[in-house]
mmJSON file of the N, C-alpha and C atoms, coordinates in Angstrom:
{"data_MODEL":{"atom_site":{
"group_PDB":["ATOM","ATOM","ATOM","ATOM","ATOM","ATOM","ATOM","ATOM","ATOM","ATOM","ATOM","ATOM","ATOM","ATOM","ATOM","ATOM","ATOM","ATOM","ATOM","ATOM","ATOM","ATOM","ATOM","ATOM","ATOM","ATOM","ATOM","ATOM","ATOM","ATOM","ATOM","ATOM","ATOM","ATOM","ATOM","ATOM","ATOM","ATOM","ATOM","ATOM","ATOM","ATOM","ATOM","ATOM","ATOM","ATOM","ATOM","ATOM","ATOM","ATOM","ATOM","ATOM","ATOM","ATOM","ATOM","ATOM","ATOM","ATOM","ATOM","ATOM","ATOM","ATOM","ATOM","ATOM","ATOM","ATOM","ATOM","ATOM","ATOM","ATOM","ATOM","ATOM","ATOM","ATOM","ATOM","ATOM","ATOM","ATOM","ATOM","ATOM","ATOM","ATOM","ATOM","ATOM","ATOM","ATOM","ATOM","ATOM","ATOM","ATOM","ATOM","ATOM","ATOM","ATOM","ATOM","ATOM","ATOM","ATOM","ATOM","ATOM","ATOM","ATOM","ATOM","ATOM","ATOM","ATOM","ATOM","ATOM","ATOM","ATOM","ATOM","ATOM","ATOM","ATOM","ATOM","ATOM","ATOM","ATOM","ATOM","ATOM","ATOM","ATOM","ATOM","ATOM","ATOM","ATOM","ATOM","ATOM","ATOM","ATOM","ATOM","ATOM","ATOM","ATOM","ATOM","ATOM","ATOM","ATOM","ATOM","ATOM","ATOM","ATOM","ATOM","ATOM","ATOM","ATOM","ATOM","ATOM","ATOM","ATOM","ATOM","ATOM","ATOM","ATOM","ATOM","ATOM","ATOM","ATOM","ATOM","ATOM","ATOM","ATOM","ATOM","ATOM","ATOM","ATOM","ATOM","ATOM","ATOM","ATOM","ATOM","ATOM","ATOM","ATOM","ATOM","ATOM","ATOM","ATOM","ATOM","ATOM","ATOM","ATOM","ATOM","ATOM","ATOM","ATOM","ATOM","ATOM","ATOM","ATOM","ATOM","ATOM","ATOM","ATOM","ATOM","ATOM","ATOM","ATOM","ATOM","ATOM","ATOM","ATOM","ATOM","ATOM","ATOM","ATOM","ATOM","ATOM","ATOM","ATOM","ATOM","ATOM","ATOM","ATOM","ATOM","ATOM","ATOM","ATOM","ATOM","ATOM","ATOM","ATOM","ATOM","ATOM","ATOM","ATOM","ATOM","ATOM","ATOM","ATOM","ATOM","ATOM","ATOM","ATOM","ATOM","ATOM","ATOM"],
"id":[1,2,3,4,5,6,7,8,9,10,11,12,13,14,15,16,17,18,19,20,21,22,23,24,25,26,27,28,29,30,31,32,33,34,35,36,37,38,39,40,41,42,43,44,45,46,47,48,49,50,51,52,53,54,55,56,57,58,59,60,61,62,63,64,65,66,67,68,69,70,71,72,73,74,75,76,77,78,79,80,81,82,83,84,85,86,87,88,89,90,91,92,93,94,95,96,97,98,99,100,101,102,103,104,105,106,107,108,109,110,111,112,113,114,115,116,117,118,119,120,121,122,123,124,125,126,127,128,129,130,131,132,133,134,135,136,137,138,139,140,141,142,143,144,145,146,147,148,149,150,151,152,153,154,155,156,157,158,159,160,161,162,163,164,165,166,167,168,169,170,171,172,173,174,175,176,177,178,179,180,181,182,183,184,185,186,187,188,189,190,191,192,193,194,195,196,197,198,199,200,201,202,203,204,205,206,207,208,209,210,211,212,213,214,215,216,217,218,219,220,221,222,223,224,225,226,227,228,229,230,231,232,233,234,235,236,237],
"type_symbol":["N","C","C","N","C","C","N","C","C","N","C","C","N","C","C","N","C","C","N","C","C","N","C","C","N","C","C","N","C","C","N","C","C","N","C","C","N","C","C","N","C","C","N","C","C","N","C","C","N","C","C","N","C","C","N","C","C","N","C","C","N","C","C","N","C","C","N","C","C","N","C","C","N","C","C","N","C","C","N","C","C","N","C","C","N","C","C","N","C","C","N","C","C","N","C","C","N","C","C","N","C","C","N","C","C","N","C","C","N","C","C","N","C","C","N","C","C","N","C","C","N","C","C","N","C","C","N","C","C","N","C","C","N","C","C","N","C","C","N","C","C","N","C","C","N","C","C","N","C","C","N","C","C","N","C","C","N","C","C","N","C","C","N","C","C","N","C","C","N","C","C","N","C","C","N","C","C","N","C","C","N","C","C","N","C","C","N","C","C","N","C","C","N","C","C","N","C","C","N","C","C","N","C","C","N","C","C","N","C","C","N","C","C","N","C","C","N","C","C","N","C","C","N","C","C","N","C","C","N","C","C","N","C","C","N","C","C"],
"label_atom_id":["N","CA","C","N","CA","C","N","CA","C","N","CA","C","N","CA","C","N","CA","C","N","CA","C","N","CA","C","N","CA","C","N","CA","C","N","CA","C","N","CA","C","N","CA","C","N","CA","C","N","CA","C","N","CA","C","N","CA","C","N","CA","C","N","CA","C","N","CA","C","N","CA","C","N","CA","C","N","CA","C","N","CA","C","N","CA","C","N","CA","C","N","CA","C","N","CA","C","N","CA","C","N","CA","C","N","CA","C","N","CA","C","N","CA","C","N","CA","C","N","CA","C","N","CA","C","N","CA","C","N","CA","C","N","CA","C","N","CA","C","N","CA","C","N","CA","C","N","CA","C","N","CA","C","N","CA","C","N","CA","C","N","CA","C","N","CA","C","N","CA","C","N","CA","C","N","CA","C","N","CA","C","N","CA","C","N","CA","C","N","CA","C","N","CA","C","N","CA","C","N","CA","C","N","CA","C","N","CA","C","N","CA","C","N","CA","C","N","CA","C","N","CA","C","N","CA","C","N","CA","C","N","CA","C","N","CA","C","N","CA","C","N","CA","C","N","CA","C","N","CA","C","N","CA","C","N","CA","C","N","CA","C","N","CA","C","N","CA","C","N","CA","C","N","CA","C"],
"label_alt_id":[null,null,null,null,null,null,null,null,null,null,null,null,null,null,null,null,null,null,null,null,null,null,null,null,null,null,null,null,null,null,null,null,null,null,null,null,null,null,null,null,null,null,null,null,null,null,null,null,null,null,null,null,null,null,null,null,null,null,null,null,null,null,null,null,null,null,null,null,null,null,null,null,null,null,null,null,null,null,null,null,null,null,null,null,null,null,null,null,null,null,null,null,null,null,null,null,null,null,null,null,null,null,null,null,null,null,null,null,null,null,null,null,null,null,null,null,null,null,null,null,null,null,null,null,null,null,null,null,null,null,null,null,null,null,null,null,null,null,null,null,null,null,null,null,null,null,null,null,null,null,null,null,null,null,null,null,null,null,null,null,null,null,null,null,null,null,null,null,null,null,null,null,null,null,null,null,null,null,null,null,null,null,null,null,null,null,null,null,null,null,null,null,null,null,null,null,null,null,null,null,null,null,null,null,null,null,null,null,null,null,null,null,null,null,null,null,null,null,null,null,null,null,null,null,null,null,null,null,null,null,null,null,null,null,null,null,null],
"label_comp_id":["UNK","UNK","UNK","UNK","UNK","UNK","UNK","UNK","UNK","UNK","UNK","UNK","UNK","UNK","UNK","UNK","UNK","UNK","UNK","UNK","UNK","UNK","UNK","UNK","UNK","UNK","UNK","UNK","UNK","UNK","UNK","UNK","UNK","UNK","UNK","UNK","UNK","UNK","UNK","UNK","UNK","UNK","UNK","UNK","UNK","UNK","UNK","UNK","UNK","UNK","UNK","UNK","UNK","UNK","UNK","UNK","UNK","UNK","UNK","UNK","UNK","UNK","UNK","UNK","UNK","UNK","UNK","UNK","UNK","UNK","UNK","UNK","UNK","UNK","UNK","UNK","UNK","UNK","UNK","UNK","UNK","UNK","UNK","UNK","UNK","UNK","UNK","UNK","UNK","UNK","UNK","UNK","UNK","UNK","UNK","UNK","UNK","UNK","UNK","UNK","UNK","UNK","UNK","UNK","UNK","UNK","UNK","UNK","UNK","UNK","UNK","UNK","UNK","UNK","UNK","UNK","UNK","UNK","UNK","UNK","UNK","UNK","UNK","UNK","UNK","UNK","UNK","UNK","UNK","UNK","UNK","UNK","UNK","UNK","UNK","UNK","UNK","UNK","UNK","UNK","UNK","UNK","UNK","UNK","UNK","UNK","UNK","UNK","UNK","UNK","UNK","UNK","UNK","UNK","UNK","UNK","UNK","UNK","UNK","UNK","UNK","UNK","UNK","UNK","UNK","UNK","UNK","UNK","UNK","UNK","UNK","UNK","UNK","UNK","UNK","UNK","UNK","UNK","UNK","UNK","UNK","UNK","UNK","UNK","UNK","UNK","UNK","UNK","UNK","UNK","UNK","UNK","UNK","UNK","UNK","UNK","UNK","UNK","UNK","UNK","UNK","UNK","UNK","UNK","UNK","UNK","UNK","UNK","UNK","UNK","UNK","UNK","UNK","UNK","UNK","UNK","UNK","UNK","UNK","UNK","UNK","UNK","UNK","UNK","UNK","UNK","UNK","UNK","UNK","UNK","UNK","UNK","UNK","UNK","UNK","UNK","UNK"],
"label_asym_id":["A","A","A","A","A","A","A","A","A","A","A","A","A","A","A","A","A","A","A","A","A","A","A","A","A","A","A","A","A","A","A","A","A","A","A","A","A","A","A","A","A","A","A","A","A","A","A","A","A","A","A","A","A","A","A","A","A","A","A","A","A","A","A","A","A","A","A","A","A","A","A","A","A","A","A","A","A","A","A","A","A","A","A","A","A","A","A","A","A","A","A","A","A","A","A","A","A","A","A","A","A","A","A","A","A","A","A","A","A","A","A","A","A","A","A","A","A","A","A","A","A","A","A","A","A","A","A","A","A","A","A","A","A","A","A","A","A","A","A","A","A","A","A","A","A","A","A","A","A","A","A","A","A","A","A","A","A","A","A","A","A","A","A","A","A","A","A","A","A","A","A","A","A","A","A","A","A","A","A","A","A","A","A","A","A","A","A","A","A","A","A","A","A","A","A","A","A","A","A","A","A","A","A","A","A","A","A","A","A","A","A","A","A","A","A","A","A","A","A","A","A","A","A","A","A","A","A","A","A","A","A","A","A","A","A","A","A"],
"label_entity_id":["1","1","1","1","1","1","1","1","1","1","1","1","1","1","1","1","1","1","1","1","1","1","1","1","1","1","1","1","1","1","1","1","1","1","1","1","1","1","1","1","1","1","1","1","1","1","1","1","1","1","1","1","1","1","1","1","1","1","1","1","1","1","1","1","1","1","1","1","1","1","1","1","1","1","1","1","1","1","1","1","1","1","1","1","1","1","1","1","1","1","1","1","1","1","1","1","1","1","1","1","1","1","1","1","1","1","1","1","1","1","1","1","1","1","1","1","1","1","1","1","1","1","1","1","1","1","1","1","1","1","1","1","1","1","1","1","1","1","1","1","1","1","1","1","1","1","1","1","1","1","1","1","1","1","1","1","1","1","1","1","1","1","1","1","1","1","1","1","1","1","1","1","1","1","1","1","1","1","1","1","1","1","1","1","1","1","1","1","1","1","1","1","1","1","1","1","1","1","1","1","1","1","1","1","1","1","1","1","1","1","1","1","1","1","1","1","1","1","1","1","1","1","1","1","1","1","1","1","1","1","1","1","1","1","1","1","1"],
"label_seq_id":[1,1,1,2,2,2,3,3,3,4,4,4,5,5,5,6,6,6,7,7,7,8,8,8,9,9,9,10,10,10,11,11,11,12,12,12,13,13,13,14,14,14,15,15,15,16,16,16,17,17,17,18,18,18,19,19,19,20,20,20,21,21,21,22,22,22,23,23,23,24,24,24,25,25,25,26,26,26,27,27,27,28,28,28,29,29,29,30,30,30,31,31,31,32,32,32,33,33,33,34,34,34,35,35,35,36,36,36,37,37,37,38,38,38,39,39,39,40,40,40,41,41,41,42,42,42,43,43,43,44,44,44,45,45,45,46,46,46,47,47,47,48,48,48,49,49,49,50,50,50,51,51,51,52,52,52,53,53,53,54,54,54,55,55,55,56,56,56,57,57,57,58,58,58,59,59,59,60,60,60,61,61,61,62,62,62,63,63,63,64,64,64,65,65,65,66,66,66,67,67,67,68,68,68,69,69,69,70,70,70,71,71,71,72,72,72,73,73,73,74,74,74,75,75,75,76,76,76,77,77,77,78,78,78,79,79,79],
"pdbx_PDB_ins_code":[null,null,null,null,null,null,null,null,null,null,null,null,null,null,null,null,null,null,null,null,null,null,null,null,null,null,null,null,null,null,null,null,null,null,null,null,null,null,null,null,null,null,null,null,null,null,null,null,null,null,null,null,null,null,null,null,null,null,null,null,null,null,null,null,null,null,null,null,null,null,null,null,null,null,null,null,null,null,null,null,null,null,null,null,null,null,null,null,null,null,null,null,null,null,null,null,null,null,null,null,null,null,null,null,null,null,null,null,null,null,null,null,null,null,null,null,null,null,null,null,null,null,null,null,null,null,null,null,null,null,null,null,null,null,null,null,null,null,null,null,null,null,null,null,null,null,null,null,null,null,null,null,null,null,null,null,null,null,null,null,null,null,null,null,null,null,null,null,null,null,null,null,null,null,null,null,null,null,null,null,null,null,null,null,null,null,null,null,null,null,null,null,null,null,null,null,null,null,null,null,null,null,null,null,null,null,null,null,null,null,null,null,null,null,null,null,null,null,null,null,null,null,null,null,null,null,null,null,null,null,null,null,null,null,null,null,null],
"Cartn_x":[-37.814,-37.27,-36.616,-35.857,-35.435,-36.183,-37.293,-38.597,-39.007,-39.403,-39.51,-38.552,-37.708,-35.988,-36.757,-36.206,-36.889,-37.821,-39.066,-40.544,-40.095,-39.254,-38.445,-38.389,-37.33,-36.721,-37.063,-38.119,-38.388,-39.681,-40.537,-41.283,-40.832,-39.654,-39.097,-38.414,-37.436,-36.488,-35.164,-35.221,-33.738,-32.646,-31.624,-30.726,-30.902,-31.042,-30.817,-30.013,-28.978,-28.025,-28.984,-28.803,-28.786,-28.0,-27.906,-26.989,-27.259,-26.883,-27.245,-26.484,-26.393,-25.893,-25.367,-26.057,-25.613,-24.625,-24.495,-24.008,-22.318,-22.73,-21.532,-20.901,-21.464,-21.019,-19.629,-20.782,-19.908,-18.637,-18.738,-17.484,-16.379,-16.753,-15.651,-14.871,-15.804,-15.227,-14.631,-15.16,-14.099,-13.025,-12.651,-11.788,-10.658,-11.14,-10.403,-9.363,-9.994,-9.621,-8.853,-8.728,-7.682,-6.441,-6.622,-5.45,-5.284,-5.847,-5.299,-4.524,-4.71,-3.888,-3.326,-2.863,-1.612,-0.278,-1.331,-0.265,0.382,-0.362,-0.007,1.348,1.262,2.457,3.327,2.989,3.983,5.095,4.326,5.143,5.8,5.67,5.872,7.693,7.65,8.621,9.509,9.061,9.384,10.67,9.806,10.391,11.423,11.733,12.492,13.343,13.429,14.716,15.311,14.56,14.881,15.801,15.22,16.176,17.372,17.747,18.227,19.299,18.878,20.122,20.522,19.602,20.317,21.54,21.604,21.822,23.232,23.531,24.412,25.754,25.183,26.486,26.864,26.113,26.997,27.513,27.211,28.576,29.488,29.111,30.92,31.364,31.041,31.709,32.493,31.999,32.378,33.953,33.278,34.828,35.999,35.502,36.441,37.429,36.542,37.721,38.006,37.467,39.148,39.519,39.279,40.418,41.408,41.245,41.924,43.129,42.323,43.159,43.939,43.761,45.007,45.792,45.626,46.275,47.363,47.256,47.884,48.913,48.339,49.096,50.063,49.981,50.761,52.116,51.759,52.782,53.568,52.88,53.492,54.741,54.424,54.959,56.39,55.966,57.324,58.275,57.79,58.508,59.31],
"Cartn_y":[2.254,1.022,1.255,2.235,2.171,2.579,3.906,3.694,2.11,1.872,0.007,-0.255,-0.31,-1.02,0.032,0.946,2.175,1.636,1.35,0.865,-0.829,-1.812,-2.913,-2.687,-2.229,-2.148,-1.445,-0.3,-0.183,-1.139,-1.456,-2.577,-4.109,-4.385,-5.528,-5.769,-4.494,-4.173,-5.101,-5.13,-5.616,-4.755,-4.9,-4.321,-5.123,-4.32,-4.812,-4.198,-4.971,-3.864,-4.26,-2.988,-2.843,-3.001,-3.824,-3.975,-3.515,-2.033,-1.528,-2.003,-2.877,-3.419,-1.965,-0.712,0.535,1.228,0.694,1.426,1.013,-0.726,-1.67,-1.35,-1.021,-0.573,0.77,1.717,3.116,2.392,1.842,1.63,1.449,-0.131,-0.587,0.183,0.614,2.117,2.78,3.763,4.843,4.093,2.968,2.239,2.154,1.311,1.151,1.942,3.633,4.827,5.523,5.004,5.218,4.256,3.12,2.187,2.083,2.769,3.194,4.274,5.021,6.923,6.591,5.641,4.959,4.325,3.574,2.347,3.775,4.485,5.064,6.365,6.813,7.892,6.305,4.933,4.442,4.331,4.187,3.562,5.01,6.181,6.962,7.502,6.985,7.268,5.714,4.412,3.483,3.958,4.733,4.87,5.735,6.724,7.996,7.628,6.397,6.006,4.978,4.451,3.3,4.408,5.635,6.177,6.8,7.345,7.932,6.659,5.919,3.984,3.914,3.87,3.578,4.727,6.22,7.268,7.016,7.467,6.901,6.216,5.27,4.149,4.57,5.292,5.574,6.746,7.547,8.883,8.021,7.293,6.842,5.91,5.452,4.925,5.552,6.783,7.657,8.256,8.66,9.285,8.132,6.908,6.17,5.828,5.723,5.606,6.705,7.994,8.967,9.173,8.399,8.817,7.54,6.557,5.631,5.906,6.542,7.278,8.256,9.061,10.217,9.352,8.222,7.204,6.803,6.641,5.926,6.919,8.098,9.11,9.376,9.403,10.144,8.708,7.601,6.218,6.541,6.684,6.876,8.024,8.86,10.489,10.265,9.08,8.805,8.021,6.875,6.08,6.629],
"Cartn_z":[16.703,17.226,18.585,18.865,19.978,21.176,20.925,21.705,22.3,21.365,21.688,22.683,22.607,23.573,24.735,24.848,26.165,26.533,26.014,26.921,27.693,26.83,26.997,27.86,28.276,29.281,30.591,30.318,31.572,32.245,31.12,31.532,32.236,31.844,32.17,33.044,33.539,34.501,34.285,32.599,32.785,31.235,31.344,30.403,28.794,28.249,26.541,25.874,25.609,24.656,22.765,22.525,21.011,20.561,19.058,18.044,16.827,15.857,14.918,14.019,12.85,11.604,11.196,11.144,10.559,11.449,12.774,13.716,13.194,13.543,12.944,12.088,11.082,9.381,9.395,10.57,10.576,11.814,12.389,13.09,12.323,11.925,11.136,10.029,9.077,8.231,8.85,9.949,10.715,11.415,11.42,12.255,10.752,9.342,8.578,8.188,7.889,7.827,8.262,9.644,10.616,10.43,10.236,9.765,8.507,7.497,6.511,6.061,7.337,7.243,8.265,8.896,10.091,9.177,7.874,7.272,5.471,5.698,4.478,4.858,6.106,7.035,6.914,7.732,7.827,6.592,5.382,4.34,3.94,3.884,3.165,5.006,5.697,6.584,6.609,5.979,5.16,3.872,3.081,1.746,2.081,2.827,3.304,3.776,5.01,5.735,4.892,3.708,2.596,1.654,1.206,0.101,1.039,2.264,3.112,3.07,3.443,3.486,2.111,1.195,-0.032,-0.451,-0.216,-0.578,0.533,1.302,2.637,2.573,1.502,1.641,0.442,-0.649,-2.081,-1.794,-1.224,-0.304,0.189,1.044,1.97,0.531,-0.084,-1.012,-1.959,-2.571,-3.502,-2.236,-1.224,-0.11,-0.445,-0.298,-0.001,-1.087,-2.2,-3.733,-3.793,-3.453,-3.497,-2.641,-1.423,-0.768,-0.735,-1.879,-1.624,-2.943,-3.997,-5.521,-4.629,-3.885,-2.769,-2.387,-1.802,-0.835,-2.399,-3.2,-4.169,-4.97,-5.057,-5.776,-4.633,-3.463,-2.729,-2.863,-2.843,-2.528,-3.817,-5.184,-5.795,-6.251,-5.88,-5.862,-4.647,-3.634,-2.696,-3.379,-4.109,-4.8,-5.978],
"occupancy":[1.0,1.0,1.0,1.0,1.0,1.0,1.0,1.0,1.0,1.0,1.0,1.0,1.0,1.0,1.0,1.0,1.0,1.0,1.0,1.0,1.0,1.0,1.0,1.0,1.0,1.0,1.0,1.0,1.0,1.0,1.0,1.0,1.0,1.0,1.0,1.0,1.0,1.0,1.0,1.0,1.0,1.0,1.0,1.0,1.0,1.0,1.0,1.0,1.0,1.0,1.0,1.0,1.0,1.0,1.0,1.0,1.0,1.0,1.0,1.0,1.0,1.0,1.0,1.0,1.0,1.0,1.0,1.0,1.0,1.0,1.0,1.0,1.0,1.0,1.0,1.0,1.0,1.0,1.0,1.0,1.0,1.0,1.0,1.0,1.0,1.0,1.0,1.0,1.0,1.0,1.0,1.0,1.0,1.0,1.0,1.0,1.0,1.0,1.0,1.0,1.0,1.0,1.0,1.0,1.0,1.0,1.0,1.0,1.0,1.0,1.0,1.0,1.0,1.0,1.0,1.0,1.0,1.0,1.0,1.0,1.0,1.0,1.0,1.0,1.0,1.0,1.0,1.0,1.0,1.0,1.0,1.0,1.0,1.0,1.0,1.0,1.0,1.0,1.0,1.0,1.0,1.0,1.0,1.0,1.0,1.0,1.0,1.0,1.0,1.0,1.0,1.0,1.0,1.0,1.0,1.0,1.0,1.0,1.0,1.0,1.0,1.0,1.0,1.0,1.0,1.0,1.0,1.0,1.0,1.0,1.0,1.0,1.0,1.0,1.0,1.0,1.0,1.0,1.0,1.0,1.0,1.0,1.0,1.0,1.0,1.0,1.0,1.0,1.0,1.0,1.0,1.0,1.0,1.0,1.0,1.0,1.0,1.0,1.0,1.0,1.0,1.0,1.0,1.0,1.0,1.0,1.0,1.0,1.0,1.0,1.0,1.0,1.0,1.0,1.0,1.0,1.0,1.0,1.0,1.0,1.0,1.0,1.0,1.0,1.0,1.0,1.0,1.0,1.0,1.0,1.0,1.0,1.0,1.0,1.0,1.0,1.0],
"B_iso_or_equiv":[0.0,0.0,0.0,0.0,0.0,0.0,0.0,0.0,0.0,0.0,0.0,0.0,0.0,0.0,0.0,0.0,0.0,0.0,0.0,0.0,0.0,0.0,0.0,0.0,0.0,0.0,0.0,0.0,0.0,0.0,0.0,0.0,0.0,0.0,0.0,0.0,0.0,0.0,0.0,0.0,0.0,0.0,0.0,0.0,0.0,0.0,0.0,0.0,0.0,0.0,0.0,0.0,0.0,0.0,0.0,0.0,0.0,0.0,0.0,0.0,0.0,0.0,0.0,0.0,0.0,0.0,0.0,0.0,0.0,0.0,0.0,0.0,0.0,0.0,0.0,0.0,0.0,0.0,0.0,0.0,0.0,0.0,0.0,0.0,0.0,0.0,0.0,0.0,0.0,0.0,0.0,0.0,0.0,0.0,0.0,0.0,0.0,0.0,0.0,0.0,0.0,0.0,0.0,0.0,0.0,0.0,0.0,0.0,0.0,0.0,0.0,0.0,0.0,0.0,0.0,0.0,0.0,0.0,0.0,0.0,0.0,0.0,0.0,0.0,0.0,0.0,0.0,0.0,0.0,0.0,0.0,0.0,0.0,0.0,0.0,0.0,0.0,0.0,0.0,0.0,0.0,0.0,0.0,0.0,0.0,0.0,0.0,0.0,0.0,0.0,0.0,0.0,0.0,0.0,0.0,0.0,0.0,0.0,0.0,0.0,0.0,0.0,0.0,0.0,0.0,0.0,0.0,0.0,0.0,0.0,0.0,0.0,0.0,0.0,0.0,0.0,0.0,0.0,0.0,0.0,0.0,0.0,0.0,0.0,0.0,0.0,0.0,0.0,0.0,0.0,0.0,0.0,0.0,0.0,0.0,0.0,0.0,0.0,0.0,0.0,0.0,0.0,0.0,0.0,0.0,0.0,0.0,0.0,0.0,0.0,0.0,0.0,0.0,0.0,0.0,0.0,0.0,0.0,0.0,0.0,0.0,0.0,0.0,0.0,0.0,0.0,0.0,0.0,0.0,0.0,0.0,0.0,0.0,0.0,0.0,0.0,0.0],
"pdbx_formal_charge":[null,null,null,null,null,null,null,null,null,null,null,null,null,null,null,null,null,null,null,null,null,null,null,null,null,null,null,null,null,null,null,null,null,null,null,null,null,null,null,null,null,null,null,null,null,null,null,null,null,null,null,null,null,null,null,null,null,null,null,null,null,null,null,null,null,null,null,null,null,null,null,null,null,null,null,null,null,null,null,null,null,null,null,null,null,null,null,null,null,null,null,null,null,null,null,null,null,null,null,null,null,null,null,null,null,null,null,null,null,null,null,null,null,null,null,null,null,null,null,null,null,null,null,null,null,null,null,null,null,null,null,null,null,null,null,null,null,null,null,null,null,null,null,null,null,null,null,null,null,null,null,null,null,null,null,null,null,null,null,null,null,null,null,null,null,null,null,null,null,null,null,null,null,null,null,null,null,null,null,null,null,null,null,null,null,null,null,null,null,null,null,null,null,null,null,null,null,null,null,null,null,null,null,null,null,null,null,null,null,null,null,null,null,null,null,null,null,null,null,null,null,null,null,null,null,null,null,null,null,null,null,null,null,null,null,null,null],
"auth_seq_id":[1,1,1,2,2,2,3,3,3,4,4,4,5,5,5,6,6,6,7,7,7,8,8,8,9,9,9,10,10,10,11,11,11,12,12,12,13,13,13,14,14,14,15,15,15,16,16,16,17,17,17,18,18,18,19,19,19,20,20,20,21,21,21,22,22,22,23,23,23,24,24,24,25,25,25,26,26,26,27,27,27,28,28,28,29,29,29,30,30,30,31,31,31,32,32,32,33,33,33,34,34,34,35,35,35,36,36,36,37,37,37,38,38,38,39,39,39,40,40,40,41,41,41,42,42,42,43,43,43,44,44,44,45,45,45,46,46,46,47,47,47,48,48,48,49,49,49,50,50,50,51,51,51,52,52,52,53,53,53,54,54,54,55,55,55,56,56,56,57,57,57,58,58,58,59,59,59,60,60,60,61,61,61,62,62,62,63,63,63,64,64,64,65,65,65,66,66,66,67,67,67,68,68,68,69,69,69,70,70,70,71,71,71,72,72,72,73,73,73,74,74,74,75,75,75,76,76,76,77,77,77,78,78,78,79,79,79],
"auth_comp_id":["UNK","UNK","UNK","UNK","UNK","UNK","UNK","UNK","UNK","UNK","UNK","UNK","UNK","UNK","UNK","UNK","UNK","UNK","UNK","UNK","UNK","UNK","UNK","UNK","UNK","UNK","UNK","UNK","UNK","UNK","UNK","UNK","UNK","UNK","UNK","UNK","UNK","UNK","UNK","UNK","UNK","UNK","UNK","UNK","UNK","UNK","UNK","UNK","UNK","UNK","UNK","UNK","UNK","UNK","UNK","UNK","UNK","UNK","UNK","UNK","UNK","UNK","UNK","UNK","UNK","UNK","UNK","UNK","UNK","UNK","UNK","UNK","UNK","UNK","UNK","UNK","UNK","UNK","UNK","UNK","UNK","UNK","UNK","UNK","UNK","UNK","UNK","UNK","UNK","UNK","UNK","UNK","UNK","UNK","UNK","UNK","UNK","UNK","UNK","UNK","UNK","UNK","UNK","UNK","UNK","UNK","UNK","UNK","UNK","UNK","UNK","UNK","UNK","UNK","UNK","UNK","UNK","UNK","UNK","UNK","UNK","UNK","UNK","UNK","UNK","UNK","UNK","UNK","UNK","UNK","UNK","UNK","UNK","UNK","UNK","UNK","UNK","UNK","UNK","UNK","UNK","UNK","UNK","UNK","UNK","UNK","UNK","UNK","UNK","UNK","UNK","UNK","UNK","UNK","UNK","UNK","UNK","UNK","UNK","UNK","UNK","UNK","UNK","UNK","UNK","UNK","UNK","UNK","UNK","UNK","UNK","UNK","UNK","UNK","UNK","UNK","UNK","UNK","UNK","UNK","UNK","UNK","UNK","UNK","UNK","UNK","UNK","UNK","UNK","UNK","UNK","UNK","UNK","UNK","UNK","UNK","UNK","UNK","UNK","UNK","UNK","UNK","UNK","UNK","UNK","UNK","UNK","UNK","UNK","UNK","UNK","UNK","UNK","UNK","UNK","UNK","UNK","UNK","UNK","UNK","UNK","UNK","UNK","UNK","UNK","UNK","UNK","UNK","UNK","UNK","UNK","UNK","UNK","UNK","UNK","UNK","UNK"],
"auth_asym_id":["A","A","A","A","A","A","A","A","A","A","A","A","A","A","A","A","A","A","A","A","A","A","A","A","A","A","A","A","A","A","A","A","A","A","A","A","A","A","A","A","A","A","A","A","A","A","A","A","A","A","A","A","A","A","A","A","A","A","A","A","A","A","A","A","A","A","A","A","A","A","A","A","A","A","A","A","A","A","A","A","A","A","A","A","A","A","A","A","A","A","A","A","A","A","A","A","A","A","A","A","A","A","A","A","A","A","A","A","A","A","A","A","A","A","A","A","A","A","A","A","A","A","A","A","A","A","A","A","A","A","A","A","A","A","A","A","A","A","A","A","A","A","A","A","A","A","A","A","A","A","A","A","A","A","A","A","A","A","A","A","A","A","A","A","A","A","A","A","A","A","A","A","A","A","A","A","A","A","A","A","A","A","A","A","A","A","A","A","A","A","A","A","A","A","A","A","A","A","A","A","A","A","A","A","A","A","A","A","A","A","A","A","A","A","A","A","A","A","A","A","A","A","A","A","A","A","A","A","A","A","A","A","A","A","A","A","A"],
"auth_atom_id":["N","CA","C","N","CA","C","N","CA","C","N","CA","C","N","CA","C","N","CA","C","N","CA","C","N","CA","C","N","CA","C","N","CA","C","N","CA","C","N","CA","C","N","CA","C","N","CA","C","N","CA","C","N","CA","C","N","CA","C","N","CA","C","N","CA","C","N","CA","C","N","CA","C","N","CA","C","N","CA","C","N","CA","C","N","CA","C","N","CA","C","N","CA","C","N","CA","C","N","CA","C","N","CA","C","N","CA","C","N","CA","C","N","CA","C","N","CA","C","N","CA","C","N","CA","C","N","CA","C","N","CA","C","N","CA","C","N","CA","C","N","CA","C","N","CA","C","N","CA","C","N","CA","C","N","CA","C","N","CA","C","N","CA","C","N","CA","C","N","CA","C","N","CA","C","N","CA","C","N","CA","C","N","CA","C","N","CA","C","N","CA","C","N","CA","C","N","CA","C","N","CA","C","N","CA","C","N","CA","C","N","CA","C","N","CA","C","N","CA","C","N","CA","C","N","CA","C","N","CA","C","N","CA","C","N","CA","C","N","CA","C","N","CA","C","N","CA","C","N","CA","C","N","CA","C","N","CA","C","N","CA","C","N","CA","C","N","CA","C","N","CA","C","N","CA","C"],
"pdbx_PDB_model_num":[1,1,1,1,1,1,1,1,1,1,1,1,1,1,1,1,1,1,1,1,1,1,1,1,1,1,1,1,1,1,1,1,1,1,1,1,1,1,1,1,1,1,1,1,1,1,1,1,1,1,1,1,1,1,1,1,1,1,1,1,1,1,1,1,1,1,1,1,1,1,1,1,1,1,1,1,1,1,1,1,1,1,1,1,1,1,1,1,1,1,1,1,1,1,1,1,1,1,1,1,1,1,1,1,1,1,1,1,1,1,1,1,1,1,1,1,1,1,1,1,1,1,1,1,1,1,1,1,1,1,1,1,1,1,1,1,1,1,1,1,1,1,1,1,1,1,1,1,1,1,1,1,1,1,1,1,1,1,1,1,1,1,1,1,1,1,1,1,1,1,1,1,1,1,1,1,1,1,1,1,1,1,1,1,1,1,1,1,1,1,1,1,1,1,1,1,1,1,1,1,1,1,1,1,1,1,1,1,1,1,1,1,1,1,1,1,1,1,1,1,1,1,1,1,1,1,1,1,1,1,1,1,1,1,1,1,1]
}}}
């Protein structure tokens, strides 16, 4: 087939682009593949800064009730 296009075109003296349905096929696949191993790093650096946030605020929280039980023992111990 593309012989054909080659003789086309030089017989005719003008440009023909080809369009391969199979060519098409492999694009779109190798294209998907790529935005599927783009969206699958994304989620997994998603989930990491998600447990990293969740994890974060229950440390400063845990600091803060004892350091708020210190704050209380010490008021008391003046009184």
């Amino acid at each position: 087939m593309s012989e054909w296009v080659t003789e086309v075109r030089r017989a005719a003296d003008i440009d023909l682009y080809w369009w391969s349905y199979a060519e098409f096929v492999d694009g779109v696949v190798s294209a998907f593949r790529k935005v599927h191993a783009t969206l699958a790093i994304s989620a997994l650096i998603l989930i990491i800064v998600c447990l990293i946030g969740c994890l974060a605020p229950n440390a400063y929280q845990k600091m803060t009730t004892q350091r708020d039980f210190n704050i209380v023992q010490d008021v008391t111990r003046v009184m």
